[in-house]
C-alpha positions as CSV (number, residue, x, y, z in Angstrom):
1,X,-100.2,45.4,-66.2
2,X,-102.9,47.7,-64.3
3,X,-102.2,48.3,-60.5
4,X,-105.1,50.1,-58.7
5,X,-104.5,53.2,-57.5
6,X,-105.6,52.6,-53.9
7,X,-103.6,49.8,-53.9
8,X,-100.5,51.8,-53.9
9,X,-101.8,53.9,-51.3
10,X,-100.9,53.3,-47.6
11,X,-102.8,51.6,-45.0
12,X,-104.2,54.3,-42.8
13,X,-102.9,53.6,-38.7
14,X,-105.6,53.9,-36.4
15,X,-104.0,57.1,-34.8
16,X,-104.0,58.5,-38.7
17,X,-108.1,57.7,-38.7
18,X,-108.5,60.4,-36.0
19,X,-110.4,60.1,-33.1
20,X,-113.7,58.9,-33.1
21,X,-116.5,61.4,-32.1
22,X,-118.6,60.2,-28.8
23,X,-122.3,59.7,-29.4
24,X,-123.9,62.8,-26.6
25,X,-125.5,60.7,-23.6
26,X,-128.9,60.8,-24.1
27,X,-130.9,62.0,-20.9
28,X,-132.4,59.7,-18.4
29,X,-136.2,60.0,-19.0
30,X,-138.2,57.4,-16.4
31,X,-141.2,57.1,-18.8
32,X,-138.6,55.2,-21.5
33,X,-138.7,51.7,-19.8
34,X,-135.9,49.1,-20.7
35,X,-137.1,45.7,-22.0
36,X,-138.5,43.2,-20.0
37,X,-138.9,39.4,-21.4
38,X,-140.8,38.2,-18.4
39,X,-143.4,40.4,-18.6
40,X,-146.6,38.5,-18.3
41,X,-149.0,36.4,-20.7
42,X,-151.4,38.2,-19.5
43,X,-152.3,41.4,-20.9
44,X,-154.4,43.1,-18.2
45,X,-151.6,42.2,-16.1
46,X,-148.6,43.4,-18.8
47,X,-150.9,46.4,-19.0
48,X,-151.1,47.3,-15.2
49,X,-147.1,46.8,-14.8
50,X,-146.2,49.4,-18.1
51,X,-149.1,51.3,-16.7
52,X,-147.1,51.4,-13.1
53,X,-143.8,51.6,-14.1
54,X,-143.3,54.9,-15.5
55,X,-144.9,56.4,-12.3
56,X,-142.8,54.3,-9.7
57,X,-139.5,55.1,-11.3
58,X,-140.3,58.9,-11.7
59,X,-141.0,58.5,-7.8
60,X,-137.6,56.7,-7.2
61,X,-136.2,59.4,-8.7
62,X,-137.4,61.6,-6.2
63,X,-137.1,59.2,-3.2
64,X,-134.7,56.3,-3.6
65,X,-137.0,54.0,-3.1
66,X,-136.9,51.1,-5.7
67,X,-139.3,51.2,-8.2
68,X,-139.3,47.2,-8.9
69,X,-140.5,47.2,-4.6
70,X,-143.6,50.0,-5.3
71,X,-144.6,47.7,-8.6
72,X,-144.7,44.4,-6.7
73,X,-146.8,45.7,-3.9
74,X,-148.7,47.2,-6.2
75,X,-149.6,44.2,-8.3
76,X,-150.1,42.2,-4.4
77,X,-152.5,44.5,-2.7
78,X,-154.4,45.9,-6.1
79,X,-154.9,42.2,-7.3
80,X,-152.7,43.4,-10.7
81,X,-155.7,46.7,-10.7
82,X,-158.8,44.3,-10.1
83,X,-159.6,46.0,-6.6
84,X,-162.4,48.5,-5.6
85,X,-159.9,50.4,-4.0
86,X,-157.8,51.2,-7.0
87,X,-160.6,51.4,-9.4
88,X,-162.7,54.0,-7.5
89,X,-160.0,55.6,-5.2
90,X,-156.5,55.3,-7.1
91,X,-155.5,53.9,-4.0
92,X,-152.6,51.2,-4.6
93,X,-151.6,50.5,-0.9
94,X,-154.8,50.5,0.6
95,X,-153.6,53.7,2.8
96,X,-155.9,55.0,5.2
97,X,-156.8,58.9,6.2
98,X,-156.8,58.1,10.2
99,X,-158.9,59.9,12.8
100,X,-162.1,59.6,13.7
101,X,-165.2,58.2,11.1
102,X,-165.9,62.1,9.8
103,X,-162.5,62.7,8.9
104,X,-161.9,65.8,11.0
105,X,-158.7,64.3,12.8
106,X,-155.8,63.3,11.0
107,X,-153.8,61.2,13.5
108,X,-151.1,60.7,11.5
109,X,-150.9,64.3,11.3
110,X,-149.4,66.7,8.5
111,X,-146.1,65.5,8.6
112,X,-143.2,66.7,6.6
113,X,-143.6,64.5,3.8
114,X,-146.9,64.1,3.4
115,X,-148.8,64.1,0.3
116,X,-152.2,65.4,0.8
117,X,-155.3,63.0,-0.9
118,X,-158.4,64.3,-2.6
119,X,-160.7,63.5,-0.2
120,X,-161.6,60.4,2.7
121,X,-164.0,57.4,1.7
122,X,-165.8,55.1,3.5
123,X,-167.3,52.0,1.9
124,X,-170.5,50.4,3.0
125,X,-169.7,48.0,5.9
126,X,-166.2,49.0,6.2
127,X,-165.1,49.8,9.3
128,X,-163.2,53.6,10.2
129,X,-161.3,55.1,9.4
130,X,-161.2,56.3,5.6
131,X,-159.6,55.1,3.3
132,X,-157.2,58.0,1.2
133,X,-158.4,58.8,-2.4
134,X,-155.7,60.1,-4.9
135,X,-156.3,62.4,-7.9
136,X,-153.7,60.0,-9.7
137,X,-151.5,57.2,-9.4
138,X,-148.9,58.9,-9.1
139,X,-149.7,60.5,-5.8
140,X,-150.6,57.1,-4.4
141,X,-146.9,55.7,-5.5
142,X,-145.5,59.1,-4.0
143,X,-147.1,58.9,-1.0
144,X,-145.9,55.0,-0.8
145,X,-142.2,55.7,-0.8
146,X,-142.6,58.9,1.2
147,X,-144.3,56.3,4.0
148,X,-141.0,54.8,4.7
149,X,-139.2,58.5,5.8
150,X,-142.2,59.3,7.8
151,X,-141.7,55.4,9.7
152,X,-138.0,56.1,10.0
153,X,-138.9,60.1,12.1
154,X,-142.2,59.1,13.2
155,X,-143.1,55.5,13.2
156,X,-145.9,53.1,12.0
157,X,-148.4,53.7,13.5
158,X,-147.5,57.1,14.0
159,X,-146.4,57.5,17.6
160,X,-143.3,60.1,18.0
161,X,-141.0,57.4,18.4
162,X,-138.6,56.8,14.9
163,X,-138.9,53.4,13.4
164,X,-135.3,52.2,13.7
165,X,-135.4,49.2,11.3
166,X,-136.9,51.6,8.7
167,X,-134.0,54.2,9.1
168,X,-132.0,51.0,8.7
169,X,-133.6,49.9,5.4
170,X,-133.1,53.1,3.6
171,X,-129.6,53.1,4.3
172,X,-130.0,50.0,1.6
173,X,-132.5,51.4,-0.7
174,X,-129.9,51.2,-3.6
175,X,-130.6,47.8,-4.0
176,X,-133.9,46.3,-3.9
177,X,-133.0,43.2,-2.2
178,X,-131.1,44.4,0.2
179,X,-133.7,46.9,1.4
180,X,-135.8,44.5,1.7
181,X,-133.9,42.1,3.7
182,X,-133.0,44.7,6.0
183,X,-136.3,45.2,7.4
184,X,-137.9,48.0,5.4
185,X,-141.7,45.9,4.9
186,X,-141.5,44.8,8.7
187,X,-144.5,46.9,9.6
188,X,-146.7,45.5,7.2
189,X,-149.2,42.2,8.0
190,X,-149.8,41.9,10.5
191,X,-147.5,43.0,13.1
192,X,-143.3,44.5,13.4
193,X,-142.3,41.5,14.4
194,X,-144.2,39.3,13.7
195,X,-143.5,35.9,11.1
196,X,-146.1,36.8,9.6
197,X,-144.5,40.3,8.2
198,X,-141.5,38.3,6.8
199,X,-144.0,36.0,4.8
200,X,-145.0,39.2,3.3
201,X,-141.6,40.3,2.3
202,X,-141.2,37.0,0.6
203,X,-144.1,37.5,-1.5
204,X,-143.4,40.7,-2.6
205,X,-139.6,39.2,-3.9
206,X,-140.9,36.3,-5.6
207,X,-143.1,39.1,-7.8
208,X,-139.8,41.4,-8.1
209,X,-138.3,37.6,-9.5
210,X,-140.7,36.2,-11.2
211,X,-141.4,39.3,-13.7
212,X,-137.8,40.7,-12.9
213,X,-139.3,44.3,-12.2
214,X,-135.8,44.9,-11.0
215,X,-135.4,45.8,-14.4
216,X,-137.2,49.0,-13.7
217,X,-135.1,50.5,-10.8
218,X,-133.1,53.5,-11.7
219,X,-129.6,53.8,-11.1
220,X,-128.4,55.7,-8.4
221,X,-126.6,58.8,-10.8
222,X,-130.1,59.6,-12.0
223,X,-131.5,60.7,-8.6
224,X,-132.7,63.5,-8.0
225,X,-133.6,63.5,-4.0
226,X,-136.4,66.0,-3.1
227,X,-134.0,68.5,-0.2
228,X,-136.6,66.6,3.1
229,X,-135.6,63.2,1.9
230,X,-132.1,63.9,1.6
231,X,-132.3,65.4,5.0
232,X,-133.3,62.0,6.1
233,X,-130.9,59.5,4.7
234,X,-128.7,61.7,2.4
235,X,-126.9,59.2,-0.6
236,X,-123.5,58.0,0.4
């Protein structure tokens, strides 16, 4: 009668086999973006979002503010890329230069934390001031999030006087939802205040929801605050 040889052999315990080497972490990189099944049909509109993405989380990284929030707004005042204003300007937000019509008074001022545009435009019929043009997307994202820490020391409009509920916001900026239930979109359309400004808010969750661009925000160990943000609201 043949016995295998391995037979005869003893099992191998678990603390015999050794301990397993760990896989290395592989670095965070912003442009790798995780997978998203409610992307739209769409593919302008899938397009603009992986076009966006990248950009708004390499900002967050920067800023803290939430990637998923400068996508959404994004898609709403861009019409998902359609608009004049992004086409010929890279302008997402639809940020003006302020001052008078020839551009040589910047009433917001250079602030701390302002990111400088190419140059002003005016199009026919539109009233002053200019409206910012950006070399890149990226500077029009970066000068999105910075917006909020210039509200929370200078207010919106800019007026000396901190926006409080903004300072308040950013306290939240770690979660998209929150931060945007605390206030942080309650200068935008039409008025502080105003009802008007929370309908805004609610249209820019119901984009975060619908095409979960949550799934973009980076987790808070991967930040990497630029030193006058973190002067502003440090992380906790």
């Amino acid at each position: 009668m043949t016995v295998a040889v391995a037979a005869l052999l003893p099992y191998p315990r678990r603390k015999d086999m050794g301990q397993q080497p760990q896989q290395p972490k592989q670095p965070f990189d912003p442009n790798v973006l995780p997978n998203n099944p409610a992307l739209p049909r769409d593919p302008s509109q899938r397009a603009f979002i992986l076009k966006i993405a990248p950009l708004a989380r390499k900002v967050q990284v920067l800023t803290g503010i939430p990637a998923s929030v400068g996508i959404a707004q994004a898609i709403h005042e861009t019409g998902w890329g359609t608009s004049g204003m992004y086409r010929d300007l890279k302008n997402l937000y639809g940020f003006k230069t302020g001052g008078r019509c020839d551009g040589s008074d910047r009433s917001d001022g250079t602030k701390p934390l302002e990111v400088p545009w190419t140059s002003q435009y005016r199009p026919v019929n539109e009233p002053c001031p200019y409206f910012r043009k950006y070399a890149s997307e990226y500077d029009s994202i970066l000068d999105w999030a910075l917006r909020f820490y210039r509200c929370a020391l200078y207010s919106c409009p800019y007026k000396g006087k901190p926006d409080l509920v903004v300072l308040h916001a950013l306290s939240y900026r770690q979660n998209w939802l929150a931060f945007l239930n605390a206030g942080a979109l309650h200068s935008y359309n039409p008025l502080p205040g105003d009802p008007e400004s929370r309908q805004y808010t609610e249209k820019i969750i119901n984009l975060i929801r619908s095409y979960q661009l949550y799934r973009y925000d980076v987790p808070v160990q991967y930040w990497k605050l630029r030193e006058d943000v973190s002067k502003v609201v440090p992380v906790a």
